[in-house]
C-alpha positions, 0 to 999 in steps of 0.5 A: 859606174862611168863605161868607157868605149873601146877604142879603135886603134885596139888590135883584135887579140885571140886567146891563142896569141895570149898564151903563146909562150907560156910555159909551166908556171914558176914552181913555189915553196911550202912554207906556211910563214908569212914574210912581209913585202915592198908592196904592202907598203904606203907611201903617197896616194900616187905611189899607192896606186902605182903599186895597186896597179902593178901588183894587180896587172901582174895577177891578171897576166898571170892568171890569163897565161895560165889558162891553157896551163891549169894543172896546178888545179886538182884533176876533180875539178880542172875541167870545170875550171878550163871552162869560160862558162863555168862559176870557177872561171867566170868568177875571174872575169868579175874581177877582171871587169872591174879591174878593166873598168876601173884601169880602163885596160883594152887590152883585158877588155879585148881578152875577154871580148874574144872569150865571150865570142869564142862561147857564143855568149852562151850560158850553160844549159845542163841546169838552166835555173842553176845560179852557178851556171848564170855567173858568166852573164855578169860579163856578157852583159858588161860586155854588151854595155860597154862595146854596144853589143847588143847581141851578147845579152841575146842568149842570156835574155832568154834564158831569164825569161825561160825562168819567169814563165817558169818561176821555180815554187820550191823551197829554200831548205837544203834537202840532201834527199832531193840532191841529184845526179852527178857532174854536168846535172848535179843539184844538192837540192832541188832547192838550188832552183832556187837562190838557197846558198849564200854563193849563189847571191854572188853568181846569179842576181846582179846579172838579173839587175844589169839585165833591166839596165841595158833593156829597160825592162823592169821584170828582171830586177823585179824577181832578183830583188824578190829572190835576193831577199827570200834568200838573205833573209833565210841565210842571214844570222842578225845575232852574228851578223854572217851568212848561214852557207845553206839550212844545213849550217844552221845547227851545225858546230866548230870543234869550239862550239861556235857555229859555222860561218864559213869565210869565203861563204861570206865573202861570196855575198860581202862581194856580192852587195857592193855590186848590186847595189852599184847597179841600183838606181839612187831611187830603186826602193830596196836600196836602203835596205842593201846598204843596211844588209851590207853594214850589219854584214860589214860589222859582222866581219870587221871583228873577226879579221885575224891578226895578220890580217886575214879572215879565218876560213871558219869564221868563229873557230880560227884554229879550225883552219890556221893558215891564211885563205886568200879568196874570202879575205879577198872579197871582204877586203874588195867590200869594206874598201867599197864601203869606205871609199863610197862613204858608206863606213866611216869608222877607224876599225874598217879603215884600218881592216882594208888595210890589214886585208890589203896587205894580207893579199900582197903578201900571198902574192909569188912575183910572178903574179900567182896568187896563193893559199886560195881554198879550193872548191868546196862548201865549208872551212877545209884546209889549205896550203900555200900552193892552192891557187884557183881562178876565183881567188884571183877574181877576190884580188882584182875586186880589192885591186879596184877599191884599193887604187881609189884608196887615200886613207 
């Protein structure tokens, strides 16, 4: 993808001046019904683009004056969520760099420089090899190629290198009786040494990628692509053409009898190969292999988009959870869009799920940009109400904003 330069005339921004004057977000309502609104509407491919920007616009605003402002997030995992570090936080900033890279906005990308530098580009250290705690270096190193600051990968580098001369040898099953401690250290296997759950493809290999791009060093892409497949081939069902979450799923039963798929699950990966395979060079050897994974992925969910519009948090058992979920619609919308608009899926059916997708969003989205009916953390289809809002359901919709202002079907 074409990097563009920060310019000079940008006035240096500080978190504090950001959310200077915010106050407590605009209250909303409960009900469960979806309404239909202006901005789900076609009408040209400019006035599209103009709505896909302003909604996307008024998201990332909102979600940036509510950083010093997240109790509408449950206390158990507020925290983790007001930290930059932290997977929940750091998956906004993926959305955030795409959406900023594709706008070319400097004033996102001048937000998060001053992030970045608040943290000293730093990863969390409790669990070095942990995949979740690798998610912020997706925007160091974005970063670091679009500002030519070298320095921003420095920390990160060498926390990779830590990991190649200690390659973790253990296996890719979840064994809940090697989970480990609690909050800053906690495993739910010593697996997660390793890349053994299907979000973690979404946290952790393109920073590996975009590592050998801006160093030229070959090691890095070499061991994500290595990890990458142990991992997909492991987690990938070929029958359903979904993502197993961990081992643990893999004989486990819906109340319908069906396996469990779970939505934002798939959505993490979906997500995930589009992004990859951007940092791939036309000639790398496994990218053919990408594309193939990302279109039995793409198969697998076009058919399991609701009616309106929505993917069901539980993937085969929709009446598991009836209400919509936003950040696993979220990101397969952002990957389906990709995949028509690189010409990659040609099909009436994908066109017409972006569509639906799309317009699913924007009906979740409050005019003050809050984006609801986001599941909160978790590892499997839970409930949801309107009102459930988190930093990564945000990240989903400024994925799909990216591919959806590029949309001329």
């Amino acid at each position: 993808m074409q990097k563009f330069k920060k310019s000079l005339a940008v006035l240096p921004l500080t978190i504090s001046l950001l959310l200077a004057g915010c106050g407590k977000e605009q209250s909303v309502t409960t009900q469960t019904n979806i309404e239909p609104n202006q901005s789900s509407t076609y009408h040209s491919t400019q006035s599209n683009q103009q709505n896909v920007k302003e909604i996307a616009d008024r998201v990332a605003n909102w979600q940036i004056e509510q950083l010093g402002n997240l109790d509408y997030i449950p206390e158990s995992h507020r925290a983790k969520s007001e930290n930059a570090k932290f997977w929940i936080q750091a998956a906004f900033y993926i959305g955030l760099t795409r959406w900023t890279e594709t706008t070319k906005n400097q004033s996102f990308l001048g937000f998060m420089e001053k992030v970045a530098e608040q943290e000293n580009f730093e990863l969390l250290m409790d669990r070095p090899f942990h995949a979740d705690d690798h998610t912020i270096a997706q925007t160091y190193i974005w970063l670091a190629e679009q500002t030519k600051n070298k320095d921003a990968i420095k920390p990160t580098q060498a926390v990779f290198d830590m990991i190649l001369d200690n390659k973790p040898n253990v296996g890719l099953e979840m064994l809940d009786e090697t989970a480990s401690g609690s909050g800053k250290v906690h495993l739910e296997g010593n697996c997660q040494l390793r890349w053994c759950w299907a979000d973690a493809l979404f946290m952790a290999p393109r920073a590996w990628f975009q590592m050998t791009n801006i160093t030229g060093d070959s090691k890095y892409a070499e061991y994500a692509d290595k990890e990458f497949w142990a991992s997909a081939d492991y987690l990938f069902s070929d029958k359903y053409g979904l993502f197993f979450r961990d081992s643990r799923y893999f004989d486990m039963k819906s109340d319908n009898g069906e396996p469990v798929f779970w939505g934002r699950g798939n959505g993490w990966v979906f997500a995930a190969i589009p992004l990859i395979i951007d940092e791939l060079p036309d000639d790398h050897p496994s990218k053919p292999r990408y594309i193939e994974l990302y279109k039995k992925n793409a198969a697998g969910l076009i058919k399991l988009q609701t009616e309106n519009g929505y993917w069901p948090a539980s993937l085969l058992d929709p009446n598991k959870v009836k209400t919509p979920e936003v950040s696993g619609t979220g990101f397969i919308t952002f990957g389906l869009a990709w995949g028509v608009n690189n010409g990659i899926l040609t099909d009436e059916n994908a066109k017409q799920a972006v569509r639906k997708g799309w317009s699913a969003i924007t009906q979740a989205i409050e005019p003050s940009g809050r984006v609801n009916w986001v599941q909160h953390v978790g590892k499997s289809p839970d409930p949801v109400k309107k009102t459930d809002s988190q930093l990564y359901g945000v990240g989903a919709v400024l994925l799909a904003a990216s591919e959806m202002i590029k949309w001329t079907d």
